[in-house]
DSSP file (Angstrom, degrees, kcal/mol; ACC not computed):
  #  RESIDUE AA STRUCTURE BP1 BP2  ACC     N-H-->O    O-->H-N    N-H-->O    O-->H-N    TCO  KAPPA ALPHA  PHI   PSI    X-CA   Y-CA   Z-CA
    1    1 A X     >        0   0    0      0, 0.0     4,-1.7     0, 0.0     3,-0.3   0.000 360.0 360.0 360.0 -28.5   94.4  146.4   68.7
    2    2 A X  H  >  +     0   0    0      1,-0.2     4,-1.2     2,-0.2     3,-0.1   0.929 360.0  59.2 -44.8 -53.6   92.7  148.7   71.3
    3    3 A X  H  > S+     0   0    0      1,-0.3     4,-1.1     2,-0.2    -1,-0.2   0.693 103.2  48.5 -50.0 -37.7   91.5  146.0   72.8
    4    4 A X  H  > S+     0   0    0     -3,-0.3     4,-0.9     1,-0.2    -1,-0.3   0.633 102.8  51.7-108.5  -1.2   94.5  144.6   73.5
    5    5 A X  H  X S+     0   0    0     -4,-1.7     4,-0.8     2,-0.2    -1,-0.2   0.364 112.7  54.5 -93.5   6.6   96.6  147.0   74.9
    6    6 A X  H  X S+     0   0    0     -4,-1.2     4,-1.9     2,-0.1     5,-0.5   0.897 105.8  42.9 -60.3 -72.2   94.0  147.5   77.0
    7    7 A X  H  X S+     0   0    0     -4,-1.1     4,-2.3     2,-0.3     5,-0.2   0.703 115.5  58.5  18.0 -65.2   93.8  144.1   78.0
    8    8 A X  H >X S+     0   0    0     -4,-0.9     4,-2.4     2,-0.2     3,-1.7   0.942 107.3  49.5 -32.7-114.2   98.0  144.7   78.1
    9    9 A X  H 3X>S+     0   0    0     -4,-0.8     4,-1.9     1,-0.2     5,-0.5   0.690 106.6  48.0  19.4-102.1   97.4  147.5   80.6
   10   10 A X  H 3X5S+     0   0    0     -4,-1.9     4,-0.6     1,-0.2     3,-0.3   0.907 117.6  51.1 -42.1 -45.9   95.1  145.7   83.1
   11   11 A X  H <X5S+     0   0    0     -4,-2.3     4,-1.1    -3,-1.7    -1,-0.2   0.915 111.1  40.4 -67.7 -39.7   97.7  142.9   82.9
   12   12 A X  H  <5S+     0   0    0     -4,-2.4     3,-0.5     2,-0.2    -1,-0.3   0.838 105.4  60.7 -79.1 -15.8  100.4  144.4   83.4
   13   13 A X  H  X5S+     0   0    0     -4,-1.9     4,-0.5    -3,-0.3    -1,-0.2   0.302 111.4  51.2  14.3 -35.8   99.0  146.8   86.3
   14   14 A X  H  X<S+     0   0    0     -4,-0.6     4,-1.1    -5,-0.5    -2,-0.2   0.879 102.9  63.4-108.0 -19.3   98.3  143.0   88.2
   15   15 A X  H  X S+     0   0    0     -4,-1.1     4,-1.3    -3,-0.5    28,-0.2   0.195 104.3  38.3  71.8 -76.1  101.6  142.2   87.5
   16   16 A X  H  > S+     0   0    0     -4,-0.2     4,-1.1     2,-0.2     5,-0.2   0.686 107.7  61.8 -98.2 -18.0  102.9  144.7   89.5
   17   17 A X  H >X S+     0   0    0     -4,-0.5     3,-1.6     2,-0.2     4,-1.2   0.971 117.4  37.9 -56.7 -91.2  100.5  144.5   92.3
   18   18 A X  H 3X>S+     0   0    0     -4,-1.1     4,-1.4     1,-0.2     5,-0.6   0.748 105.1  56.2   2.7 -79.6  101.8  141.3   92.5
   19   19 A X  I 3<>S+     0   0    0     -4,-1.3     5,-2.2    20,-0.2    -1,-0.2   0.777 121.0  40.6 -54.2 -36.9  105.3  141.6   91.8
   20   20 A X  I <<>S+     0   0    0     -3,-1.6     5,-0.9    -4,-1.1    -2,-0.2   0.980 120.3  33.9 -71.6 -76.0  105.0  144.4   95.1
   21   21 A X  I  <5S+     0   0    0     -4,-1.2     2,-0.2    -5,-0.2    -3,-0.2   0.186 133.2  17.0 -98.9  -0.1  102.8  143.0   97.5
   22   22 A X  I >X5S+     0   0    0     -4,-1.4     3,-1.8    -5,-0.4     4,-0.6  -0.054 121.6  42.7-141.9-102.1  103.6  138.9   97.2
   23   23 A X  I >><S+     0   0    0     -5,-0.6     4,-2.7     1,-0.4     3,-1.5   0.472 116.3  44.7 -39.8 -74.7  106.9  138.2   95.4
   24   24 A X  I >><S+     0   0    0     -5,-2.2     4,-1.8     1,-0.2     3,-1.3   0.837 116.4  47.5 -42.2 -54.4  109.1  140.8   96.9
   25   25 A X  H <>XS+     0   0    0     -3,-1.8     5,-1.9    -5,-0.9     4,-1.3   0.869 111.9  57.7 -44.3 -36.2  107.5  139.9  101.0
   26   26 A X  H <<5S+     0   0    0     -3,-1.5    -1,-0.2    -4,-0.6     6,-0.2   0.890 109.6  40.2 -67.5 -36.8  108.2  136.5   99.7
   27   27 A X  H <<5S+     0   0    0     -4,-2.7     5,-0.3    -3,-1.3     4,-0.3   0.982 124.1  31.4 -43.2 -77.3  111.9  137.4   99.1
   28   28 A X  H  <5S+     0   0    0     -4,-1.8    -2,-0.1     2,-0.2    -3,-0.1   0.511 125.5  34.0 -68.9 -14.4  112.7  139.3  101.8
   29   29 A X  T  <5S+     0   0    0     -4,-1.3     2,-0.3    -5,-0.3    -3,-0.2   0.650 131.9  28.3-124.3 -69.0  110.8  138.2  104.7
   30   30 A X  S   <S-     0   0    0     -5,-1.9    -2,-0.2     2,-0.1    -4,-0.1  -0.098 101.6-115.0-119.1  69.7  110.7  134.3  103.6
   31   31 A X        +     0   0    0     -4,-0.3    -4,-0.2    -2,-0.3    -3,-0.2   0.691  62.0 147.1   3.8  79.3  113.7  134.0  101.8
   32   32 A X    >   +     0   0    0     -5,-0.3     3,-1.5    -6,-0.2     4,-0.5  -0.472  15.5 173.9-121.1  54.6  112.0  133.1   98.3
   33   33 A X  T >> S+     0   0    0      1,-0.3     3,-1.6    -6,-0.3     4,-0.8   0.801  77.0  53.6 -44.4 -66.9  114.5  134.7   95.7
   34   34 A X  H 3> S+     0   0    0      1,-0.3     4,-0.9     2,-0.2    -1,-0.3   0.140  85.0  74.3 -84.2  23.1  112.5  133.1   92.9
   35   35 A X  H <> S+     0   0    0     -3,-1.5     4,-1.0    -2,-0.7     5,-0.3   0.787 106.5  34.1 -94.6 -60.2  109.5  134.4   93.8
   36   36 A X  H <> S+     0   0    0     -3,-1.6     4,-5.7    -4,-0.5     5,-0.3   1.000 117.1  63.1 -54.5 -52.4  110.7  138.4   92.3
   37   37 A X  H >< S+     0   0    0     -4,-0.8     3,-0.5     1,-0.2    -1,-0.2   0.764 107.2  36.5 -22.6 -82.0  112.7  136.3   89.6
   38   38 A X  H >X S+     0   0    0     -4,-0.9     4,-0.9     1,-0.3     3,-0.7   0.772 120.9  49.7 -68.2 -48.2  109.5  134.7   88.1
   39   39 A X  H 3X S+     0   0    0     -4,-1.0     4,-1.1     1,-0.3    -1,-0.3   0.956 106.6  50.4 -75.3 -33.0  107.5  137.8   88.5
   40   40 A X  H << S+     0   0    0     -4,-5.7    -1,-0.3    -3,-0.5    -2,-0.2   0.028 103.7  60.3-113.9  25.6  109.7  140.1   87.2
   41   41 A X  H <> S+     0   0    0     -3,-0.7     4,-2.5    -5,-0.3     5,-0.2   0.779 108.7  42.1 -62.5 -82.9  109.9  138.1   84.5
   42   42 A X  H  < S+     0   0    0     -4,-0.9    -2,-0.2     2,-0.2    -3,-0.2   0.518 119.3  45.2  -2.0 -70.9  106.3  138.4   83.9
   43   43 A X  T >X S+     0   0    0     -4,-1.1     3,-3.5   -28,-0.2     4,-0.9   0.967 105.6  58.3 -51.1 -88.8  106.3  142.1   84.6
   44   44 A X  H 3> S+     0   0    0      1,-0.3     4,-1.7     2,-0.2    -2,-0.2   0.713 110.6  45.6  -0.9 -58.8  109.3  142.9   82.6
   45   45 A X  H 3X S+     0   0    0     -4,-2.5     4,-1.5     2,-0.2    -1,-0.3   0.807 111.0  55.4 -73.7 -24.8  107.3  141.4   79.4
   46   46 A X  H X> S+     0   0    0     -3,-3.5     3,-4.0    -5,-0.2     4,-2.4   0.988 103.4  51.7 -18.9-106.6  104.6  143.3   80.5
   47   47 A X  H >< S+     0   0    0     -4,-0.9     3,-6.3     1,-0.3    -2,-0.2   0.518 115.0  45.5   6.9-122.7  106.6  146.3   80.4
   48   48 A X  H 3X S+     0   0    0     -4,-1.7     4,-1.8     1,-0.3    -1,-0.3   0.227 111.3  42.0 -12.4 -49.2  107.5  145.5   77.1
   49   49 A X  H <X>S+     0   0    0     -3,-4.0     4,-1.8    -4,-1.5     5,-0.6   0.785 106.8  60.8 -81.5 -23.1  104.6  144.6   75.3
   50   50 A X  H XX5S+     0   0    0     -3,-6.3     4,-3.8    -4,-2.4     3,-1.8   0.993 110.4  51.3 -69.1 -33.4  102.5  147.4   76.9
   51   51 A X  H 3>5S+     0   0    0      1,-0.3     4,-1.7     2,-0.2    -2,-0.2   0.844 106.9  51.1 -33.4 -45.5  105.6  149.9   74.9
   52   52 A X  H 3X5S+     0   0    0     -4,-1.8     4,-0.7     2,-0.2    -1,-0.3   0.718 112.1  41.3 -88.5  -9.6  105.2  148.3   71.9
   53   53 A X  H <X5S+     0   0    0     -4,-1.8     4,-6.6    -3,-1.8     5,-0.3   0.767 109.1  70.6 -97.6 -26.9  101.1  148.7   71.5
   54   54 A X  H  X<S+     0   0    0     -4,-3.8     4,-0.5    -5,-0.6    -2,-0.2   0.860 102.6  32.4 -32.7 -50.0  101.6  151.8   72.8
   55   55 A X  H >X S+     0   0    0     -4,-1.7     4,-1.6     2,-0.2     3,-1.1   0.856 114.5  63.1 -78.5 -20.0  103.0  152.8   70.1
   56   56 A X  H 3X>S+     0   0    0     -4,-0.7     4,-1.5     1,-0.3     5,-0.7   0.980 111.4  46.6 -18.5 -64.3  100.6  150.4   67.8
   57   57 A X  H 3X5S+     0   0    0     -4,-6.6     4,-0.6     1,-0.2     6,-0.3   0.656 108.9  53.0 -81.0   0.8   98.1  152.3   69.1
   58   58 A X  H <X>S+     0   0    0     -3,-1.1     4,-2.2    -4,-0.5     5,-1.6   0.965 116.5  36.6 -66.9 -99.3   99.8  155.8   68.5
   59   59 A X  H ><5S+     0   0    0     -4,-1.6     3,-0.8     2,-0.2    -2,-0.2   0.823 120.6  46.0 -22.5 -79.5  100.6  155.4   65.0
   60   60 A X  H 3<5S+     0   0    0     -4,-1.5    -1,-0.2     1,-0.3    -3,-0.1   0.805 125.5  34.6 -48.1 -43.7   96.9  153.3   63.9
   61   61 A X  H 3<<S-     0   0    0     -5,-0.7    -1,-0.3    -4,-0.6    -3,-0.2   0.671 101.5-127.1-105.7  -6.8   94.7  156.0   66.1
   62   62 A X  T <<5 -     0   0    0     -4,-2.2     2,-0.5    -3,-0.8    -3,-0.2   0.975  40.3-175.2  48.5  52.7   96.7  159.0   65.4
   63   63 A X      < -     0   0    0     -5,-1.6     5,-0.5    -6,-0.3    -1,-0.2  -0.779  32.9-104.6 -70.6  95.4   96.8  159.5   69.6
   64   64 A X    >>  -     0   0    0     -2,-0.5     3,-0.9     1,-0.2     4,-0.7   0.091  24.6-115.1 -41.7 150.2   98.7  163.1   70.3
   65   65 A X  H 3>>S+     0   0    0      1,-0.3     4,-1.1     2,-0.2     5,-0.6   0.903 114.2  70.0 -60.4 -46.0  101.9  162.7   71.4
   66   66 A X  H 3>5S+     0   0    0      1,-0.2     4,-2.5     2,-0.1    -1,-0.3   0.949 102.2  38.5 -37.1 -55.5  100.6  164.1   74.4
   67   67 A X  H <>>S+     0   0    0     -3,-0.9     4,-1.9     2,-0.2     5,-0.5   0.943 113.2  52.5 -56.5 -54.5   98.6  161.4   75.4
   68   68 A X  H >X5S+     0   0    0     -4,-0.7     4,-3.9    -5,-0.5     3,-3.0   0.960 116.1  52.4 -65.8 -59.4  101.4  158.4   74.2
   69   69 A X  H 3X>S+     0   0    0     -4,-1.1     4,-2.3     1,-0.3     5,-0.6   0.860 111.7  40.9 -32.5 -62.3  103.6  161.0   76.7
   70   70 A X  H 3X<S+     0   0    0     -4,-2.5     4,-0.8    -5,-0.6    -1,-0.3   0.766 116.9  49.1 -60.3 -26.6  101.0  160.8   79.8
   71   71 A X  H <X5S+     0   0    0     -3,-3.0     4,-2.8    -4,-1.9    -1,-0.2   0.837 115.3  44.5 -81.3 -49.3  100.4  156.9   79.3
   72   72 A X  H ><<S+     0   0    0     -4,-3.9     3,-0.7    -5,-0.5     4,-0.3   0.952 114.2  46.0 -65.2 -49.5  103.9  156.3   79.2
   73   73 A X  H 3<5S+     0   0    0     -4,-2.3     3,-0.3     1,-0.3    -1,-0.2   0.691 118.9  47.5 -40.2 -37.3  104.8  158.8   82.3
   74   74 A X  H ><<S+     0   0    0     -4,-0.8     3,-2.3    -5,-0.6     6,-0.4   0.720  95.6  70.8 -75.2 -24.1  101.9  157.1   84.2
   75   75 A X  T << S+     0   0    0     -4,-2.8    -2,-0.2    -3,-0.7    -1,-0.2   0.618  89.7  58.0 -95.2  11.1  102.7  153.9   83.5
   76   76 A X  T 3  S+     0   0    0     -4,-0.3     2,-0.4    -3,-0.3    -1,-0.3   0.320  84.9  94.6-115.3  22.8  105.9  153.7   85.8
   77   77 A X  S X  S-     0   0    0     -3,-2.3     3,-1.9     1,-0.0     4,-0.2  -0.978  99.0 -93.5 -94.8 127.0  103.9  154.6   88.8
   78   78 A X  T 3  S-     0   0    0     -2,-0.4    -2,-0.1     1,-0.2   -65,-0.1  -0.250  96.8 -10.2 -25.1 106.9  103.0  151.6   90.4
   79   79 A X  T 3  S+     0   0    0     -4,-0.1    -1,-0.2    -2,-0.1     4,-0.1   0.705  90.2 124.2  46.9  37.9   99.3  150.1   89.4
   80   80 A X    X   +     0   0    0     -3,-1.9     3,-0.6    -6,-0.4     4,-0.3   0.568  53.4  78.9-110.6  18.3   98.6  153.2   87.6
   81   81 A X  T 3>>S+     0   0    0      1,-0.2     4,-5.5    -4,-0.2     5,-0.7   0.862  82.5  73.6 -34.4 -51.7   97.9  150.9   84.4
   82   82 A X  H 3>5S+     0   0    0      1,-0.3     4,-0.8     2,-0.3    -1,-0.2   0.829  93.8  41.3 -38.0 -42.5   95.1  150.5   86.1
   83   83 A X  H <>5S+     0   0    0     -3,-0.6     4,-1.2     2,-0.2    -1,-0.3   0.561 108.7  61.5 -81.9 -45.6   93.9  153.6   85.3
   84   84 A X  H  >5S+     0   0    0     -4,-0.3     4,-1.6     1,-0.2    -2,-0.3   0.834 103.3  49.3 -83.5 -22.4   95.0  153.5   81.9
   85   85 A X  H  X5S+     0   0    0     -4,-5.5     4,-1.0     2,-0.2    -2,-0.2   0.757  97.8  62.7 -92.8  -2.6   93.1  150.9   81.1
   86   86 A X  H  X<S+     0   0    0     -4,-0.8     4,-2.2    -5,-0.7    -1,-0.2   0.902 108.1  46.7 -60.8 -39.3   90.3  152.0   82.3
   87   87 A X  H  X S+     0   0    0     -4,-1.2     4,-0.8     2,-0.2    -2,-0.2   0.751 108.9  53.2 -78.4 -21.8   90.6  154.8   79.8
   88   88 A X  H  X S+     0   0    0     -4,-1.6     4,-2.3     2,-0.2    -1,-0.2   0.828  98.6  59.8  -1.0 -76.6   91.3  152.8   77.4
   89   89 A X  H  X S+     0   0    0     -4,-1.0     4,-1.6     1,-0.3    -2,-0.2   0.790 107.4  51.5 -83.5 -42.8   88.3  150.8   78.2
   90   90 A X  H  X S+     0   0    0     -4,-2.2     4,-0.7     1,-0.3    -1,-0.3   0.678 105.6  53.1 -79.2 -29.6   86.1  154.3   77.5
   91   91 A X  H >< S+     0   0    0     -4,-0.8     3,-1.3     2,-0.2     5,-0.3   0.973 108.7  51.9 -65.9 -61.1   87.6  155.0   74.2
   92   92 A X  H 3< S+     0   0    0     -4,-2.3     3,-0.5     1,-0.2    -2,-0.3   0.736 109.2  45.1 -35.8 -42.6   86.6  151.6   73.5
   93   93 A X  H 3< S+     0   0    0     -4,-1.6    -1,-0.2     1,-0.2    -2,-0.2   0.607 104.3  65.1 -76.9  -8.0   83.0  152.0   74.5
   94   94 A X  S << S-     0   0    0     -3,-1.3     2,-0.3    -4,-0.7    -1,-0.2   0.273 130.6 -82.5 -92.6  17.4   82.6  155.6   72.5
   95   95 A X  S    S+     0   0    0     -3,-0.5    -3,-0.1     1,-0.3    -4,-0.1  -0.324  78.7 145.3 132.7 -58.4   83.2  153.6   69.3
   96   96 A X        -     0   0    0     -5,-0.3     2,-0.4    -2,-0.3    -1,-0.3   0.285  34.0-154.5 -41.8 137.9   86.8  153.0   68.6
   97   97 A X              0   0    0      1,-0.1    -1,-0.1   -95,-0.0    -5,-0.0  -0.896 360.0 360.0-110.1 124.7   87.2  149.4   66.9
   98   98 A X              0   0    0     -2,-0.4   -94,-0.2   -97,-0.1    -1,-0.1   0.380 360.0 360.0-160.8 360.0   90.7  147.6   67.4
């Protein structure tokens, strides 16, 4: 399960990179509405799914609430997923199986 809210994470984290730096320009600049549409779809499910292993992995690893707090607070600044999954990625290599 680790694995894959990391995995979550990193995707959603390109996502929003995305969602920033092509869809919206595409919107605004060359009137491509469905460019955010389709992307913040994407994002949106992101979003979602990265909530819901968040808490997976809360409950299953018995992660202080501090930590679920600091992932979640980070993870509505733009591409700082990134970040989380990198940490993630370090729990993963110190042993945790998921």
């Amino acid at each position: 399960m680790l694995r894959i809210f990391q995995q979550i994470a990193l995707w959603e984290a390109i996502s929003t990179v995305i969602l920033f730096f092509i869809a919206m320009p595409l919107k605004y600049f060359a009137d491509v509405p469905e460019a955010v549409r389709i992307a913040g779809s994407i994002h949106g499910f992101l979003v979602v799914l990265f909530l819901i292993f968040l808490i997976m992995c809360w409950q299953s690893y018995n992660w202080k609430l501090s930590r679920v707090v600091k992932y979640l607070v980070l993870s509505v600044i733009p591409v700082i997923s990134f970040w989380i999954e990198r940490d993630v990625k370090r729990e993963i290599a110190l042993g945790y199986r998921g």
